[in-house]
N, CA, C and O atoms as a GROMACS GRO file, in nm:
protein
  308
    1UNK      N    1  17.225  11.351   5.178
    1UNK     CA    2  17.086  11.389   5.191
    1UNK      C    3  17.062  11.439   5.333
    1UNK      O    4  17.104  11.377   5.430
    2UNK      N    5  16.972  11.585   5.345
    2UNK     CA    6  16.954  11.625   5.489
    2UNK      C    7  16.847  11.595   5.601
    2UNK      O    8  16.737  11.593   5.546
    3UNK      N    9  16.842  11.584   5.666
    3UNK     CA   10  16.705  11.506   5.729
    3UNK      C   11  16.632  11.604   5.856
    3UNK      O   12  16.612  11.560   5.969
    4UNK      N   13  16.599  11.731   5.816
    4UNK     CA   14  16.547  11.788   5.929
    4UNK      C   15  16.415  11.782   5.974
    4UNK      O   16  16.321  11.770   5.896
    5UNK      N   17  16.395  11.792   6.155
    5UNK     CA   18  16.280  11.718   6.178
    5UNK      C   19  16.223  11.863   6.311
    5UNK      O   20  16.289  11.873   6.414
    6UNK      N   21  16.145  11.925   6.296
    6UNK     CA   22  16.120  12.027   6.421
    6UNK      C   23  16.015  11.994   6.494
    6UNK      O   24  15.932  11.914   6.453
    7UNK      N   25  16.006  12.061   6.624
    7UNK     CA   26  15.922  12.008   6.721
    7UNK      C   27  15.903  12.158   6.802
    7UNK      O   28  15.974  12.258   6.796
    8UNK      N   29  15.756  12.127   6.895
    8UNK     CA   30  15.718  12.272   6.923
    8UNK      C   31  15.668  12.204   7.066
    8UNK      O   32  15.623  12.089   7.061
    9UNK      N   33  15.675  12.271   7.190
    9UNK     CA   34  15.609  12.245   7.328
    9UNK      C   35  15.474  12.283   7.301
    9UNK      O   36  15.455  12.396   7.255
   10UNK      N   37  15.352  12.187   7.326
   10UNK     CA   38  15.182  12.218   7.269
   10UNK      C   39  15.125  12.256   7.414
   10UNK      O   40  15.041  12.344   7.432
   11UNK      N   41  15.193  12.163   7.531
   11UNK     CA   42  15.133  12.160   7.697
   11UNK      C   43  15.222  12.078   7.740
   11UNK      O   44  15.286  11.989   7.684
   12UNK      N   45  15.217  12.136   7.890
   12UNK     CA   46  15.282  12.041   7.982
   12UNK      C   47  15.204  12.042   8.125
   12UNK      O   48  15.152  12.142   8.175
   13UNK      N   49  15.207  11.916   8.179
   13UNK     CA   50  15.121  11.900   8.282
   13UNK      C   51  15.152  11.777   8.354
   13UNK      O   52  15.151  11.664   8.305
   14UNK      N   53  15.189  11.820   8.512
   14UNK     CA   54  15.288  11.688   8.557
   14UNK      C   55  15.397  11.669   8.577
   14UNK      O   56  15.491  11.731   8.628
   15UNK      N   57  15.368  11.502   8.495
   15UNK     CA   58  15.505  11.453   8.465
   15UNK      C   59  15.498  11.438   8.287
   15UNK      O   60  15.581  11.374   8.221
   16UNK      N   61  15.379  11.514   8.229
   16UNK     CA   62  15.369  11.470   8.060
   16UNK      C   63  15.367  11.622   8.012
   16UNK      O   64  15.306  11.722   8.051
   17UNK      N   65  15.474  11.592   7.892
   17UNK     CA   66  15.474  11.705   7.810
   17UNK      C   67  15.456  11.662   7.677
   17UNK      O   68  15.513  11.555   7.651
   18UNK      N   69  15.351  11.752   7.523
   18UNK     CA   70  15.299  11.738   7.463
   18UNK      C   71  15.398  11.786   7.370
   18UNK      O   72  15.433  11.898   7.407
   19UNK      N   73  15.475  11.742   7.238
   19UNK     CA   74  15.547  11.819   7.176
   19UNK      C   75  15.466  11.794   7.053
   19UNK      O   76  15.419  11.681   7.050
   20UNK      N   77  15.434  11.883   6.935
   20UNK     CA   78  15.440  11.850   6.778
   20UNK      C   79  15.575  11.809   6.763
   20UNK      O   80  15.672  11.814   6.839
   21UNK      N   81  15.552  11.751   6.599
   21UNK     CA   82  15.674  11.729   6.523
   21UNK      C   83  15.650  11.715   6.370
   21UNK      O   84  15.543  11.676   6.321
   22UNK      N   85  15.719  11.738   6.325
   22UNK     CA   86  15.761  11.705   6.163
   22UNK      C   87  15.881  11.721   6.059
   22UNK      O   88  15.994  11.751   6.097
   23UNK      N   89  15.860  11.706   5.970
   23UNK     CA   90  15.961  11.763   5.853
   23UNK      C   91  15.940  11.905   5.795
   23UNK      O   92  16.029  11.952   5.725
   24UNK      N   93  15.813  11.985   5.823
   24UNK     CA   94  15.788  12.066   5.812
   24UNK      C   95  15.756  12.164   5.917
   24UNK      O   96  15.667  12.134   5.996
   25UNK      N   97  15.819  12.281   5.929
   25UNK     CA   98  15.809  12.364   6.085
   25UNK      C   99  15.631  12.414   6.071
   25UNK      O  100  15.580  12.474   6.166
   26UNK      N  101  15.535  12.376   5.928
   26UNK     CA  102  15.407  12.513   5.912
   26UNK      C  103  15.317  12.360   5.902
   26UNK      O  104  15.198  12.362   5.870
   27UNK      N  105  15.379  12.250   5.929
   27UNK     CA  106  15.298  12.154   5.928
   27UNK      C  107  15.320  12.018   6.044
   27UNK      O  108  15.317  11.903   6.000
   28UNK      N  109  15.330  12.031   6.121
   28UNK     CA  110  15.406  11.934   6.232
   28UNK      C  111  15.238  11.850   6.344
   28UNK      O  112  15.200  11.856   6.461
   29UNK      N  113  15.189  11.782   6.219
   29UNK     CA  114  15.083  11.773   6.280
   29UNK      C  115  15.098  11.597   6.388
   29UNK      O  116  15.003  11.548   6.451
   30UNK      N  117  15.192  11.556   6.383
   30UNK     CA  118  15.161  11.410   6.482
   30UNK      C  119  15.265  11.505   6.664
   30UNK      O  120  15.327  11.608   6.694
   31UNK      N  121  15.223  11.390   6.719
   31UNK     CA  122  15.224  11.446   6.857
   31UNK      C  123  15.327  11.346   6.917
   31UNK      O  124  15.348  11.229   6.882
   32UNK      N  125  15.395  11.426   7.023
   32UNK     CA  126  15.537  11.328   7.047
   32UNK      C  127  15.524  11.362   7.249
   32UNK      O  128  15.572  11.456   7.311
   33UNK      N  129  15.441  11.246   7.301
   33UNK     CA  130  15.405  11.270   7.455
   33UNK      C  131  15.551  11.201   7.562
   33UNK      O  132  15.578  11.083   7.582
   34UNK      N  133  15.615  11.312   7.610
   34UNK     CA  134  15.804  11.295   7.685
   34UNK      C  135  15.737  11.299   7.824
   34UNK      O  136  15.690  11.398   7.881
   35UNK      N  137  15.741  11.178   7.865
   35UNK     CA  138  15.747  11.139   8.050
   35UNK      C  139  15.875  11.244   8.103
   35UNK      O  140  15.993  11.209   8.093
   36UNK      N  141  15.838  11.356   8.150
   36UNK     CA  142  15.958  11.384   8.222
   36UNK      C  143  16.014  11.266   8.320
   36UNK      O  144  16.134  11.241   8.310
   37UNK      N  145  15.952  11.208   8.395
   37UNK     CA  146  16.048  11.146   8.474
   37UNK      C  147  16.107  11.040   8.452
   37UNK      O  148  16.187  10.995   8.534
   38UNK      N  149  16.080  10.984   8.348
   38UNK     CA  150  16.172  10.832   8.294
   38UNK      C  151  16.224  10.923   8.139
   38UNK      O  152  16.312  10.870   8.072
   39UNK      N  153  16.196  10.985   8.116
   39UNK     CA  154  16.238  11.053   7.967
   39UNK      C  155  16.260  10.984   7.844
   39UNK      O  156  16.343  11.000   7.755
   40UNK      N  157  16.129  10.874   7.864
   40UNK     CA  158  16.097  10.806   7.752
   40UNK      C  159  15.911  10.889   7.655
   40UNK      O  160  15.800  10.924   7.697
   41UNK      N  161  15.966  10.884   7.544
   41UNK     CA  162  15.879  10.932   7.459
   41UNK      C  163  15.797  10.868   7.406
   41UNK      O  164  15.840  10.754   7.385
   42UNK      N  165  15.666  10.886   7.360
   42UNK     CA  166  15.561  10.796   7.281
   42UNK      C  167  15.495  10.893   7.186
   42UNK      O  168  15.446  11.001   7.219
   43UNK      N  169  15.501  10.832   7.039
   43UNK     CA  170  15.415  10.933   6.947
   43UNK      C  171  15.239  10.829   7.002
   43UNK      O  172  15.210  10.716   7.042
   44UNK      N  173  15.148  10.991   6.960
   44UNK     CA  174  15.012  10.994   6.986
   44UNK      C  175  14.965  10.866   6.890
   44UNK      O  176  14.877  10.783   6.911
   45UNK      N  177  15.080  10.882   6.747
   45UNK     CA  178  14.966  10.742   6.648
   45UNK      C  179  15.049  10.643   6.669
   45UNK      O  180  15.056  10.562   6.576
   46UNK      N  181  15.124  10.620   6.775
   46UNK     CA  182  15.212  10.476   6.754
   46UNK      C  183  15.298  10.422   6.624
   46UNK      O  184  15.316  10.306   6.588
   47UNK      N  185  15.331  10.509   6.583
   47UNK     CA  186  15.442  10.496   6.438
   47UNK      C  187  15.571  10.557   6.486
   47UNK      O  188  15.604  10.675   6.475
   48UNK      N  189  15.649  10.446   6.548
   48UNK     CA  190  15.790  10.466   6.609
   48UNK      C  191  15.862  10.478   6.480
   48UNK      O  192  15.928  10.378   6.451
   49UNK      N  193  15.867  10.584   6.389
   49UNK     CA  194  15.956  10.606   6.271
   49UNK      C  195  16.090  10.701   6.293
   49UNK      O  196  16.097  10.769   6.396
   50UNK      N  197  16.200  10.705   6.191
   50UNK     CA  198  16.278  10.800   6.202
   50UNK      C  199  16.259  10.950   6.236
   50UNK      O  200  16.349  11.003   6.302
   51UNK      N  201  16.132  11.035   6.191
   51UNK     CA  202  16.115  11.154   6.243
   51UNK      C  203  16.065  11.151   6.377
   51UNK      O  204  16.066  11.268   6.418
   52UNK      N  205  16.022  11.076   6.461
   52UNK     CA  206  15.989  11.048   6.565
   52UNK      C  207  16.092  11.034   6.633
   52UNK      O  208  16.120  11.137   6.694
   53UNK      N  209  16.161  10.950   6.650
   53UNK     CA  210  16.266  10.898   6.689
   53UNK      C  211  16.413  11.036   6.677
   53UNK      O  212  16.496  11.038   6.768
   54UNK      N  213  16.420  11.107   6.594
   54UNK     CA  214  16.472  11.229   6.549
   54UNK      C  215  16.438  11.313   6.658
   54UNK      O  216  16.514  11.341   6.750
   55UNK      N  217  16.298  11.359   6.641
   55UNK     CA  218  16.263  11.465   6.780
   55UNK      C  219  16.260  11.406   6.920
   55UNK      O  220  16.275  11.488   7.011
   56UNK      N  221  16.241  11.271   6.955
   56UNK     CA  222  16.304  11.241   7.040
   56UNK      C  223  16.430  11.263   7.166
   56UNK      O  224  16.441  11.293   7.285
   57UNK      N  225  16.516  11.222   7.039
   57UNK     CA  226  16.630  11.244   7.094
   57UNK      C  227  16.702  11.398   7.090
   57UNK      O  228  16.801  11.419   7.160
   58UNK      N  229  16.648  11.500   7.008
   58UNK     CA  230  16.715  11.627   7.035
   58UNK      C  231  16.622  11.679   7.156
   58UNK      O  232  16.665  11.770   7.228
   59UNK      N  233  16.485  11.617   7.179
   59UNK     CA  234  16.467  11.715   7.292
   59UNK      C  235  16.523  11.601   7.429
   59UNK      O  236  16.467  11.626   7.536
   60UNK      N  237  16.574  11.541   7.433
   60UNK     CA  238  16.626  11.466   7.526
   60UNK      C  239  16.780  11.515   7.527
   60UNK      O  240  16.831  11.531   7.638
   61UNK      N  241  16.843  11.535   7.432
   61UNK     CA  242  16.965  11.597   7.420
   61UNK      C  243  16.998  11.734   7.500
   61UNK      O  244  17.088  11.761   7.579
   62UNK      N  245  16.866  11.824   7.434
   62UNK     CA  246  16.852  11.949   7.466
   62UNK      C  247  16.849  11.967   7.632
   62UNK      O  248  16.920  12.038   7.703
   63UNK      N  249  16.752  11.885   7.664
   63UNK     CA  250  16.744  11.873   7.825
   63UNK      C  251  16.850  11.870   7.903
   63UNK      O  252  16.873  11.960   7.984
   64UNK      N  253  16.964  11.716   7.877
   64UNK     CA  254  17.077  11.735   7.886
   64UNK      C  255  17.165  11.861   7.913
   64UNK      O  256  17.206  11.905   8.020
   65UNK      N  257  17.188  11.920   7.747
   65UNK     CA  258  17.232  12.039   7.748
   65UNK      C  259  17.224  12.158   7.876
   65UNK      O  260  17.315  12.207   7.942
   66UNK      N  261  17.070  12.183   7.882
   66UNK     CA  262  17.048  12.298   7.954
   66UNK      C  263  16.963  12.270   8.103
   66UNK      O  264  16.944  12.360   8.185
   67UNK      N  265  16.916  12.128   8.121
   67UNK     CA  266  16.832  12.084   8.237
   67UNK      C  267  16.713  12.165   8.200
   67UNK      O  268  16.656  12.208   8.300
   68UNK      N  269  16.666  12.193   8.106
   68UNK     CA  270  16.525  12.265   8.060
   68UNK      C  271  16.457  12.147   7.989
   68UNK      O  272  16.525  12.045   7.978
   69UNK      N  273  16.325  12.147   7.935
   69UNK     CA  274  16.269  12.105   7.826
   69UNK      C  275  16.250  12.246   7.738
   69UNK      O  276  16.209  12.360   7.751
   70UNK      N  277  16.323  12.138   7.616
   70UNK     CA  278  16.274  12.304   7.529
   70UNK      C  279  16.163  12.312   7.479
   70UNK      O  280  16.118  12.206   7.435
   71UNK      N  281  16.090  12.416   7.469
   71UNK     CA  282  16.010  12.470   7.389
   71UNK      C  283  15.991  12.438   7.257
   71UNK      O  284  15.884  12.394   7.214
   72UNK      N  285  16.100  12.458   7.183
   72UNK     CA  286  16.123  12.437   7.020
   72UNK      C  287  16.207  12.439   7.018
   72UNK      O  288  16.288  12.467   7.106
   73UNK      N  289  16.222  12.405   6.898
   73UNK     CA  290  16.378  12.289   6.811
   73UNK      C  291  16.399  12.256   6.680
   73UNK      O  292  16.301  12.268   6.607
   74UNK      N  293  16.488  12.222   6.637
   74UNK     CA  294  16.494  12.119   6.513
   74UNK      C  295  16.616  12.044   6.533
   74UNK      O  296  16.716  12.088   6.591
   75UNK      N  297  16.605  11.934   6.486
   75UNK     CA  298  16.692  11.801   6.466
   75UNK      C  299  16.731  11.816   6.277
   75UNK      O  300  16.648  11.799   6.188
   76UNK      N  301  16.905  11.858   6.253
   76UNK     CA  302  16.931  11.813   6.163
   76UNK      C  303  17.060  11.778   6.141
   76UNK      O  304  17.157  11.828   6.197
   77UNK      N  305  17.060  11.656   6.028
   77UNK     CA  306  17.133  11.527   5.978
   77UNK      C  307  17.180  11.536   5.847
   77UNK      O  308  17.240  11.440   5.796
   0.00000   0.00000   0.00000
């Protein structure tokens, strides 16, 4: 079974950047707020679930990768 999860840059300001997310790229309505400087994440409704936790870690990955925050993405499993 596949588990894809996408995420979009909404604002950034600081040290806080605003990502959407979902299972759907035309519907990604909960909010995923990445501390650049500790690069710990918090969703806006407090439901630490697998799609959360999913976009999480690819834009933490991604960062890795390129020392950027990306813009957009998808996480798939």
């Amino acid at each position: 079974m596949a588990s894809l999860v996408y995420f979009r840059k909404e604002s950034e300001d600081g040290m806080v950047i605003r990502y959407s997310f979902g299972e759907d790229p035309a519907e990604m309505m909960r909010l995923l707020i990445m501390n650049t400087y500790t690069r710990t994440a918090q969703p806006d409704d407090g439901d630490v679930d697998y799609t959360f936790l999913k976009a999480s870690r690819k834009i933490n990955a991604v960062y890795d990768e390129r020392a950027q925050w990306p813009e957009r993405g998808m996480s798939a499993s």
